[in-house]
C-alpha positions in Angstrom: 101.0 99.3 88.2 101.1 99.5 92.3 101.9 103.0 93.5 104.1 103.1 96.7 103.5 105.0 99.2 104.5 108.5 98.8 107.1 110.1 101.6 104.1 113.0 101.7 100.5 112.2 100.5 97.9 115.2 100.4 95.3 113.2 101.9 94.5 115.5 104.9 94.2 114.7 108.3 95.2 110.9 108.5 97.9 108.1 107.3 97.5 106.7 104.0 96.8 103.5 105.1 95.0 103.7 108.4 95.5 100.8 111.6 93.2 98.9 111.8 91.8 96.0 114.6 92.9 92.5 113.7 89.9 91.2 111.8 88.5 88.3 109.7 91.2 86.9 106.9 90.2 88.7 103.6 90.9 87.3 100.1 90.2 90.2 97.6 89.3 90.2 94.0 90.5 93.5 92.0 88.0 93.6 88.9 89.7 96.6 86.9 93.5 95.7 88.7 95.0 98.2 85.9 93.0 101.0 86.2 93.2 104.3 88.2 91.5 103.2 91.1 92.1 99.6 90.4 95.9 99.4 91.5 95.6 101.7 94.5 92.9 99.2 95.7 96.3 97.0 95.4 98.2 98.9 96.9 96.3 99.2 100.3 95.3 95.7 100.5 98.8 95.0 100.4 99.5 97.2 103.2 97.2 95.0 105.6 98.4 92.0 107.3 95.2 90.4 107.0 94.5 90.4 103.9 96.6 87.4 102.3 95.8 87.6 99.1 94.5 89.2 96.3 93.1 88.2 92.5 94.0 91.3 89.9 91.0 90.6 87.1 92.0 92.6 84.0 91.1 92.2 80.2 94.7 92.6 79.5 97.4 89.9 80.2 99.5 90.8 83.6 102.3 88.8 84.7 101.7 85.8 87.1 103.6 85.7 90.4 103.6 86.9 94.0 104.7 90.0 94.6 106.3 91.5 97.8 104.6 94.6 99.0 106.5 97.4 101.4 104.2 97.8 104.3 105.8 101.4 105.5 103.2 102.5 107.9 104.2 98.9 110.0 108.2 99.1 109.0 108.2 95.7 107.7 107.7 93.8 104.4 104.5 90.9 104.4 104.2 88.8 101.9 100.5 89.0 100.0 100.0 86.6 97.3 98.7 88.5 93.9 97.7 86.3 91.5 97.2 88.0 88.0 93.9 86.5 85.8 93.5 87.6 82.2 89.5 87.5 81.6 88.0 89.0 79.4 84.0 89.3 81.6 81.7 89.7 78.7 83.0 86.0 78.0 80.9 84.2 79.9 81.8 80.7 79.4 85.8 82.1 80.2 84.3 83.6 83.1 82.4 81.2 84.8 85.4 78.8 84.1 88.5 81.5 85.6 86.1 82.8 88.1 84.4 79.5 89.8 87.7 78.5 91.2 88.1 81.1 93.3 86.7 79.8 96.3 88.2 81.9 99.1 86.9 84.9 97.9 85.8 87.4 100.1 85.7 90.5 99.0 84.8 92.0 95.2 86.0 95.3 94.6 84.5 96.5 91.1 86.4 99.3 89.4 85.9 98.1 85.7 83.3 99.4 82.9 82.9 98.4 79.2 83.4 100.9 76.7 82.1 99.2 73.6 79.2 101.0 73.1 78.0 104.9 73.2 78.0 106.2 76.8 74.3 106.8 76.0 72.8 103.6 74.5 71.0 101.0 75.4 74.1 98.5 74.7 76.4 99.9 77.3 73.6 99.4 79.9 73.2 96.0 79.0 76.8 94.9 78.4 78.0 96.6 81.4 75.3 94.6 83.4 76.1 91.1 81.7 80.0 91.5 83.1 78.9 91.9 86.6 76.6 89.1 86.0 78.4 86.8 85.0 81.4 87.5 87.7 78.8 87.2 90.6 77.6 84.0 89.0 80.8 82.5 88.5 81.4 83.3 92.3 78.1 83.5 94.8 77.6 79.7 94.2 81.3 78.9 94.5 82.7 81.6 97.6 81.1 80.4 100.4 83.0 83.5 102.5 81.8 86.3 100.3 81.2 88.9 102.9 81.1 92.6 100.5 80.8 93.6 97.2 82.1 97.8 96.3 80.7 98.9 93.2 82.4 101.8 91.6 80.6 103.5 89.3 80.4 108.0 89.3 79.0 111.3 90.0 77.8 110.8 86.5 75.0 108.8 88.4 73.2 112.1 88.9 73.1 113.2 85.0 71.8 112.0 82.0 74.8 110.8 79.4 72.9 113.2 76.9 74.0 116.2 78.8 78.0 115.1 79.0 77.4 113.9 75.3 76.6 117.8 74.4 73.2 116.4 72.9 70.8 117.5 75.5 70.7 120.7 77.7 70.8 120.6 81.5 67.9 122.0 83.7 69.5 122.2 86.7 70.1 124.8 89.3 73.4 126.5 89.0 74.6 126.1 92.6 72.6 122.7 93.2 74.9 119.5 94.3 73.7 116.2 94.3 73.7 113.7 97.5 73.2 110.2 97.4 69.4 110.4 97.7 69.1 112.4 94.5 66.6 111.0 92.0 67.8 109.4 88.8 67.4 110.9 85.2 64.5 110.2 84.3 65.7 110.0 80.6 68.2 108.8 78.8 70.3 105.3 79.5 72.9 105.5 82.5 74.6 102.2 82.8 75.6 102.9 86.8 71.3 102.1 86.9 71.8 98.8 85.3 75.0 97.8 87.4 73.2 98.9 90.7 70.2 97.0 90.0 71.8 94.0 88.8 73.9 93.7 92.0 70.9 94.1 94.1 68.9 91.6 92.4 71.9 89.0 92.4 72.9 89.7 96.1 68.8 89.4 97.5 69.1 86.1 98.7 72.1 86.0 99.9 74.3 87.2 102.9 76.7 89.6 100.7 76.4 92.9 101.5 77.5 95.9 99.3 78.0 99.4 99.0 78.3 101.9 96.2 81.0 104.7 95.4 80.9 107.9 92.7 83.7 109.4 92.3 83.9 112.6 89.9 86.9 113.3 87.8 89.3 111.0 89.2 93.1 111.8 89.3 95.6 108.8 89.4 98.0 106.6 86.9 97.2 104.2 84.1 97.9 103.7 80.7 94.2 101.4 80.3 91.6 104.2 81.3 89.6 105.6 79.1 89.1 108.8 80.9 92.7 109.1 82.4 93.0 113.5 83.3 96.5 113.5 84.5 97.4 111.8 81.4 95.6 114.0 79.2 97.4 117.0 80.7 100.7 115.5 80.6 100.9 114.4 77.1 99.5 117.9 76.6 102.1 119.9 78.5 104.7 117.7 76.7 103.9 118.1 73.1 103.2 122.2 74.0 106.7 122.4 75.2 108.3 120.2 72.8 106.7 122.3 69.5 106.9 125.6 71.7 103.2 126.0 71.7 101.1 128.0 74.3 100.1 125.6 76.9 96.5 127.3 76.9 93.2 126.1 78.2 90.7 125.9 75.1 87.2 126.0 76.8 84.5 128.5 78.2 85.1 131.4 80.0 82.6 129.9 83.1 84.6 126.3 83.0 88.0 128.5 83.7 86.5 130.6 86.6 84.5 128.4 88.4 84.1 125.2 90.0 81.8 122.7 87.5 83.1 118.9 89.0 84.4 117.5 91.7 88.1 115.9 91.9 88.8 112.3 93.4 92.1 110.8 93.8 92.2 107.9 92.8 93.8 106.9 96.3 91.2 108.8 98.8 88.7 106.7 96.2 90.3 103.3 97.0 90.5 104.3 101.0 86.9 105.1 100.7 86.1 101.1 99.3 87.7 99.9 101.8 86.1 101.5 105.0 83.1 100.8 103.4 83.7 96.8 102.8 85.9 96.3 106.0 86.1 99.0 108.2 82.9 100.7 108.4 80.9 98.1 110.1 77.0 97.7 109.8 76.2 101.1 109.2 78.0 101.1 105.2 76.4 98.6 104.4 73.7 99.0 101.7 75.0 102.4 100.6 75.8 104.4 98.1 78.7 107.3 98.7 80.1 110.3 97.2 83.7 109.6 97.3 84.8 113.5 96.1 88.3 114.7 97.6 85.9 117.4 99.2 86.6 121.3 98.4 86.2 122.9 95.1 88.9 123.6 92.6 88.7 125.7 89.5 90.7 125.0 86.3 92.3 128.8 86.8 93.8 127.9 89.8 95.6 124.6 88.3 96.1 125.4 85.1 99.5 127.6 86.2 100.7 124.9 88.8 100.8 122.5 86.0 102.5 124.5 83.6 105.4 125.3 86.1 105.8 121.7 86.4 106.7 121.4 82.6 108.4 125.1 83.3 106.1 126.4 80.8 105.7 130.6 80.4 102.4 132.2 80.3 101.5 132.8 76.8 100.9 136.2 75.2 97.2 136.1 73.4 95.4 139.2 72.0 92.3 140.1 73.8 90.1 138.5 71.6 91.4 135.1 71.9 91.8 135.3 75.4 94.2 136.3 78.3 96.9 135.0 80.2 96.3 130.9 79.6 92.9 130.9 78.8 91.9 130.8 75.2 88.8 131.0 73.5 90.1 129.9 70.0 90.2 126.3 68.5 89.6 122.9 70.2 92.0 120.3 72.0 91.0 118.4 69.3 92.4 120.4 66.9 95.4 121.1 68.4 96.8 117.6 69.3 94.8 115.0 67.0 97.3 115.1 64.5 100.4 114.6 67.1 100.6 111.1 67.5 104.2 110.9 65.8 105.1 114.3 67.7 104.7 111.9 71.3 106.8 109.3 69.5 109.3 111.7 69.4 109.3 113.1 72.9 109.5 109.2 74.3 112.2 108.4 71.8 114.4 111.7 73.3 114.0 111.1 77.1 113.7 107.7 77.6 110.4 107.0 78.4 108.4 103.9 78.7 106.5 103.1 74.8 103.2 104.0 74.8 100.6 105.4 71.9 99.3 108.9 72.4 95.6 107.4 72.8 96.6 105.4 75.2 97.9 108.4 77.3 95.1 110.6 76.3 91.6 111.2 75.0 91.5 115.0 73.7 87.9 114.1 72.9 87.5 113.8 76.7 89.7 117.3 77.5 87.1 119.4 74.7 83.8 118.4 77.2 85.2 119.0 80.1 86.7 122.0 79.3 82.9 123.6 78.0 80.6 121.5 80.6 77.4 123.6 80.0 75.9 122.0 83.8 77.7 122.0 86.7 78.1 118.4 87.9 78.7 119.1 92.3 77.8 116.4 94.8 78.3 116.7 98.8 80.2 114.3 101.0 78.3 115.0 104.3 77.0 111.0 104.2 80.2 109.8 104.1 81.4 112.4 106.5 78.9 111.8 109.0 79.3 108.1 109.1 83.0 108.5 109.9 84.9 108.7 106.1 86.3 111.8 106.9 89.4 111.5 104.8 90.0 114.7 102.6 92.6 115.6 99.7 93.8 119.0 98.0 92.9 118.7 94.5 96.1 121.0 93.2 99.0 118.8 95.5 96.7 115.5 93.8 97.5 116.3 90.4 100.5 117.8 91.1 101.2 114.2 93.5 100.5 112.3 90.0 102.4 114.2 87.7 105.6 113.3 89.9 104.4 109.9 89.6 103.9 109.3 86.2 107.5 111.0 85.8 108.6 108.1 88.1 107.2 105.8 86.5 108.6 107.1 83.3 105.8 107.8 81.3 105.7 111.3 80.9 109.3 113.6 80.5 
């Protein structure tokens, strides 16, 4: 789904879609169109009079067509041509045959990630590196105007998948935040490795550049991601105010009070791609950037912003469960594993658009970033100094996409 633009966006300090100089025709390809950061990438190519069309590369079947896009920051309505392609990129043979007819490529925006394997393993690394493979095979000997290459991958980058798998403990200092010049782990398998070096090696010889984008927990729309926040929380809120349960936050007491990860809407995310690939000139080329909405946010301060939204009361709990929302009893998990049918229900009464519970939410997901035993932190100053100086208010972005998934009924 394409978001439009909001009448107020909390991106600070600039228009959602910034003016640009008349530049050099651009014909995009979306690899991960349905996901969070995915269709905003839509969205803002839409919005650019230059860019006259774009490929939307999803495992899922999409409609075909051309759709019309309102371009509100020019008052007028261009026409961009999106062509949908179902493909699934582990396939190579499908790939290389879908793929190698796109000749006017120019630009490869990469927001997709296979989730066959353990986040950990060796056959994530490897799968994960044979779908970009095969895309820039099907297309570096067939796109003669390739010009950029983002590759979306995470703050993750900084960690081993042990420590957010709970089965390894994390040395590092408590108030330490990671820039882009921050070692990798040295142990473990981290997939973003294998898709980094596997775009460097393919793009060596050639005149593509590329640039590199972590987000951290990223905040947007889709019923396709695998780790979708707002979702979890909404289908949460829902089912707590449907069975008249306390909308409590199950985690550790230091996960409540304090800032552990960064926020990045999946908007500011998208903005970021696209200074780097078009609008940055020379000087993002070749690099890697934090793309974090930029000031820290605890779960304490957000947890009562969202439950006002589904006019949720503060809970009474005795003092040695907890106070006030936070709860130190029980798991996610074991609260809402068993409420598929419940969601069912709360669809069937208001109307909303059909969708499974899992494809809404991972409660798996909710349990380990509620009890992060690290502190994952990463600064923005490259990105800053080079001139991305776009910022966003974590509470107004959730807040932002809670409205929106109201809109576009998914959640009540």
């Amino acid at each position: 789904m394409v978001s439009p633009p909001p009448q107020q966006d909390p991106v600070i300090g600039s228009e959602r879609c910034t003016t640009v100089a008349p530049q050099a025709p651009i014909v995009a390809l979306v690899a991960g169109a349905t996901g969070l950061v995915g269709a905003e990438l839509m969205a803002l190519l839409a919005s650019r009079p230059n860019c006259s069309k774009v490929y939307a590369v999803a495992r899922r079947s999409l409609s075909q067509g051309t759709l019309l896009f309102d371009n509100h920051h020019h008052h007028n309505k261009h026409h961009m041509q999106c062509e949908f392609i179902a493909c699934d990129l582990l396939n190579r043979e499908v790939t290389m045959s879908k793929l190698s007819e796109l000749k006017d490529v120019t630009h490869i925006f990469w927001t997709t990630w296979a989730v066959h394997f353990p986040l950990d393993s060796p056959d994530c690394s490897d799968t994960n590196a044979e779908m970009i493979a095969n895309t820039l095979d099907a297309l570096l000997p067939n796109a003669p105007n390739l010009r950029h290459l983002t590759l979306q991958t995470g703050t993750k980058h900084y960690l081993s998948p042990k420590i957010l798998m709970g089965t390894a403990k994390s040395l590092e200092r408590k108030n330490h935040r990671y820039d882009e010049e921050s070692p990798r782990a040295t142990y473990g398998h981290n997939f973003y490795y294998a898709l980094e070096d596997t775009v460097a090696a393919k793009l060596l010889e050639t005149q593509v550049s590329w640039s590199i984008h972590r987000p951290g927990l990223l905040m947007g729309c889709s019923t396709t991601s695998f780790f979708n926040i707002v979702g979890c929380l909404c289908v949460y809120a829902s089912i707590c105010k449907h069975l008249s349960l306390p909308f409590v936050f199950c985690g550790s007491r230091e996960c409540w009070e304090e800032p552990h990860i960064d926020a990045s809407d999946a908007r500011l995310v998208a903005r970021q791609q696209i200074w780097a690939a078009i609008d940055g000139g020379d000087a993002t080329k070749g690099h890697a950037f934090n793309a974090i909405n930029g000031e820290d946010f605890t779960w304490k301060e957000v947890w009562p912003k969202i439950a006002a939204k589904f006019q949720l009361e503060q809970p009474e709990m005795s003092p040695e469960d907890g106070d006030g929302w936070f709860s130190r009893a029980g798991s996610i998990v074991e609260r809402m594993v068993d409420k598929g049918e419940i969601w069912e229900e709360i669809i069937e009464r208001n109307g909303l658009r059909k969708t499974k519970m899992e494809e809404m939410a991972n409660w798996w997901f909710l349990d380990i970033l509620f009890r992060l035993p690290f502190k994952l932190l990463s600064s923005r100053d490259k990105a800053n100094r080079l001139g991305f100086t776009d910022m966003c208010d974590t509470v107004s972005s959730i807040l932002y996409w809670i409205d929106f998934m109201r809109q576009e009924q998914l959640v009540p």
